[in-house]
C-alpha positions in Angstrom: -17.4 -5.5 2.2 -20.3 -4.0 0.1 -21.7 -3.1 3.6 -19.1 -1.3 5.6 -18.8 0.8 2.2 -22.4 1.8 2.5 -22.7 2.1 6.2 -19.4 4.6 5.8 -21.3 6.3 3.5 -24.5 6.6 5.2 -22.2 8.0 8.6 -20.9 10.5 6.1 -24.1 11.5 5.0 -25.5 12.2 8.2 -23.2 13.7 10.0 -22.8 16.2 6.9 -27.2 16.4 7.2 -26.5 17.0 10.8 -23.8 19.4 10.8 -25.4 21.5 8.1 -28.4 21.3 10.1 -26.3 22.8 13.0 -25.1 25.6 11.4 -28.8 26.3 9.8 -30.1 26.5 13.5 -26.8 28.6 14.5 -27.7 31.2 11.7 -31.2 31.4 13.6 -29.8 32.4 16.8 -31.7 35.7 17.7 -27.9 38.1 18.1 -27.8 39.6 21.8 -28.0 42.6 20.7 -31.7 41.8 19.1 -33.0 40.3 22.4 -34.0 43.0 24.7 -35.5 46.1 21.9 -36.6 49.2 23.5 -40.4 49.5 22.2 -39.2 53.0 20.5 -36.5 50.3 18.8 -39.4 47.8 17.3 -41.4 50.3 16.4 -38.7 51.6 14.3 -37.3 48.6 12.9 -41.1 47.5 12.4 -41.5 50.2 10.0 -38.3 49.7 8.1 -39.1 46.1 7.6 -42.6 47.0 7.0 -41.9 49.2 4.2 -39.3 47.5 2.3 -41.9 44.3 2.6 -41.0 41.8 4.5 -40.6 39.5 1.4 -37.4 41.3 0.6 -34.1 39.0 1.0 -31.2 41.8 0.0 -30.2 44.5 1.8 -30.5 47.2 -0.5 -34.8 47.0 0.0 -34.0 47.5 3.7 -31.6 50.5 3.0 -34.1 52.2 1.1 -36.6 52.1 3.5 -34.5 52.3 6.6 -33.7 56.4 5.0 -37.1 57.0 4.2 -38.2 56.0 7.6 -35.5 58.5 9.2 -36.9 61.1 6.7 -40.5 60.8 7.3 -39.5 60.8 11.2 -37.4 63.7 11.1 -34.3 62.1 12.7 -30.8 62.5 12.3 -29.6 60.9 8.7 -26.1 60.2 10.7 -27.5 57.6 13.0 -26.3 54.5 13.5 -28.2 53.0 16.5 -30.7 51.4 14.2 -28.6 51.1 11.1 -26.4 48.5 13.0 -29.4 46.7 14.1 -30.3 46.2 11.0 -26.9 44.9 9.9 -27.1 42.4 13.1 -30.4 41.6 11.5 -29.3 40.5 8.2 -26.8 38.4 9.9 -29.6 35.8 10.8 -30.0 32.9 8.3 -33.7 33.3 7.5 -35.1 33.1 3.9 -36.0 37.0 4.1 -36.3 40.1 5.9 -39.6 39.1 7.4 -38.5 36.2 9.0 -36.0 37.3 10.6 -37.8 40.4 12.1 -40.6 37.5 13.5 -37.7 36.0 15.1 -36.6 38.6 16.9 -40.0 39.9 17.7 -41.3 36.0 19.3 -37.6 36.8 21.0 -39.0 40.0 22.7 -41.7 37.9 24.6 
């Protein structure tokens, strides 16, 4: 008796390790949209995620250095090209900005 209680315990364990594992590798699914960057593209998201530091896990960080980029580049402050490449970004489960961006640049090989 003691042991089917422990062996239903254990299946429940793992399978609730395996399906959070799942979703963890889910979440680090580089988004379609991310896959096939336009070198004018990395270069610009490069120096967003560059600037704001790579260590940065908000978005906020990201924001701030996504207008200054636009700014220093002279481009129009209405774009949203980049902007929702960044959002796709942020979707991706990574511990911070800079992980993510390595993702998707090892995704660009």
């Amino acid at each position: 008796m003691g042991t089917s209680q422990v062996e239903g315990v254990n299946t429940f364990v793992t399978y609730r390790f395996h399906d959070k594992l799942a979703m963890s590798q889910d979440s680090l699914v580089v988004p379609a949209e991310l896959r096939e960057l336009t070198p004018e593209e990395v270069d610009f998201l490069d120096a967003v995620i560059s600037r704001a530091g790579p260590a940065a896990t908000t978005f906020l960080p990201i924001l701030k250095a996504y207008s200054t980029v636009l700014e220093e580049r002279q481009m129009d402050p209405q774009e949203t090209i980049y902007y929702a490449k960044l959002l796709k970004l942020g979707t991706m489960g990574c511990r911070n900005w800079g992980d993510r961006w390595e993702l998707v640049r090892q995704s660009q090989l």
